[in-house]
C-alpha positions, -999 to +999 in steps of 0.1 A: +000+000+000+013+033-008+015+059+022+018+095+020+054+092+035+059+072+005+045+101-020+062+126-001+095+111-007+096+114-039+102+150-057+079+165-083+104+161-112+101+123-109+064+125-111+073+142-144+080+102-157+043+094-155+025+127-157+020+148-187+027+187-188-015+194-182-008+180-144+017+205-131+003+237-119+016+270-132+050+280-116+037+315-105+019+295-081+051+289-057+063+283-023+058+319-002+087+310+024+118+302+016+133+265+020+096+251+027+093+216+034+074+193+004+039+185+014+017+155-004-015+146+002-047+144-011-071+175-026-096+189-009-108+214-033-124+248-029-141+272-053-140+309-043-163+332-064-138+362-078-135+389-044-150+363-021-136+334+001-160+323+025-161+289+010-120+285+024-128+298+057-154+268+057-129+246+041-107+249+070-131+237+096-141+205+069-109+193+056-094+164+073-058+159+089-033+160+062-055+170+036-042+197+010-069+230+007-066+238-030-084+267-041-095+283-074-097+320-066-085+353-077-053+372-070-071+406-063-084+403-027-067+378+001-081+346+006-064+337+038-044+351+060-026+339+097-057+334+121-071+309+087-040+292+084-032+290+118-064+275+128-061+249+096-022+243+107-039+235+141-065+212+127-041+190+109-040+206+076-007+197+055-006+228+032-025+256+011-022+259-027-042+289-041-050+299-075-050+338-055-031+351-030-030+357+007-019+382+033+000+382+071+027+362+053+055+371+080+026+351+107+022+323+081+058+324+076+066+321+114+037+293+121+060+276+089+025+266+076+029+256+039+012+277+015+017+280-023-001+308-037+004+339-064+017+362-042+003+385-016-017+417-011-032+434+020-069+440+009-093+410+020-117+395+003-155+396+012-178+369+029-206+368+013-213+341-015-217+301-011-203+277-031-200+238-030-172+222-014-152+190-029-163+197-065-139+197-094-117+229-096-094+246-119-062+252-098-031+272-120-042+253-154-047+219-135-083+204-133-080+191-101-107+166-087-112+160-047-089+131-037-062+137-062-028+139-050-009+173-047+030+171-042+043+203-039+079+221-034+101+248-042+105+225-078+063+230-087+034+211-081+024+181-095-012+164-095-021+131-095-052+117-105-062+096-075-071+064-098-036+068-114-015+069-087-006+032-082+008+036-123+024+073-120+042+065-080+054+032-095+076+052-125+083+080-105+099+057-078+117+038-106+131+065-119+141+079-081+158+047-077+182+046-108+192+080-104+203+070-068+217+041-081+244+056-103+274+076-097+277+113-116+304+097-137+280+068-146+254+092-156+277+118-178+292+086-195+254+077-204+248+111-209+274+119-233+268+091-255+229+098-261+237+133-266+265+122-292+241+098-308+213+122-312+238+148-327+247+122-351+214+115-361+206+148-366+235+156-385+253+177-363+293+184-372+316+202-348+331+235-362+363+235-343 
């Protein structure tokens, strides 16, 4: 059975062996702390209407321990800020990625709660308009269903389907063990010869 120490392991680039491009979120939507651990764990998804995010605020008291909150918003008004993701830190929350931004980022940054986001802005967003919870979102370019699995770090963010996961953890961890397998000086020497041979085929001639 895989675990989500097991996903967690493994680095987003290796998920690359087994996902297309569609399943990585945009790269503006980064780590907002430097050196931030990787989080993994399964979606549970949030759509906040544009200027609005009540719908996280109730997300926060409805996601389960070691869930990722993964939000399709907007990046003119906050969505969260420190008391939200302190309270979903306390409740067992693994992480935040938002399509949007947030605000209090020194507090989030001192409470080391993970959030991936757009950037961040002062103004807050109103409280106002319901949505459903758990439904399919768009997330940075990803459609992201509830129960798919987000690993994220300072290298992107990769989503799994959830029924794919057996197929895309059992490359990614293939390819994590041959790389760790192999010295640097096993890898230029493979390296250099595929680049040579591709050269060759493509026929490439040195000029000096």
């Amino acid at each position: 059975m895989i675990t989500i120490a097991d996903i967690a392991a493994i680095s987003p680039c290796e998920y690359s062996e087994g996902l297309g491009r569609e399943q990585f979120i945009d790269p503006a939507i980064r780590e907002l702390w430097p050196q931030m651990p990787r989080i993994a764990g399964p979606a549970f998804t949030v759509f906040c209407p544009p200027g609005d995010h009540l719908m996280l605020h109730a997300a926060i008291y409805r996601a389960n321990p070691g869930d990722i909150i993964v939000v399709q918003g907007d990046s003119n008004y906050a969505l969260a800020g420190g008391n939200v993701c302190a309270i979903a830190q306390k409740r067992g929350v693994a992480g935040m990625v938002i399509d949007g931004v947030i605000r209090d980022l020194a507090e989030v940054r001192e409470m080391a709660f993970p959030v991936f986001a757009r950037g961040v802005i002062p103004i807050p967003a109103k409280k106002k308009q319901v949505a459903p919870l758990n439904q399919p979102i768009d997330c940075g370019g990803v459609r992201v269903f509830p129960g798919d699995y987000i690993i994220a770090d300072e290298e992107g963010i990769a989503v799994v389907p959830k029924s794919e996961l057996e197929s895309v953890y059992a490359k990614a961890k293939a390819r994590t063990d041959k790389d760790a397998a192999m010295t640097l000086e096993q890898w230029q020497e493979n390296h250099f010869a595929n680049i040579e041979a591709q050269l060759a085929a493509g026929g490439f001639q040195d000029t000096l």
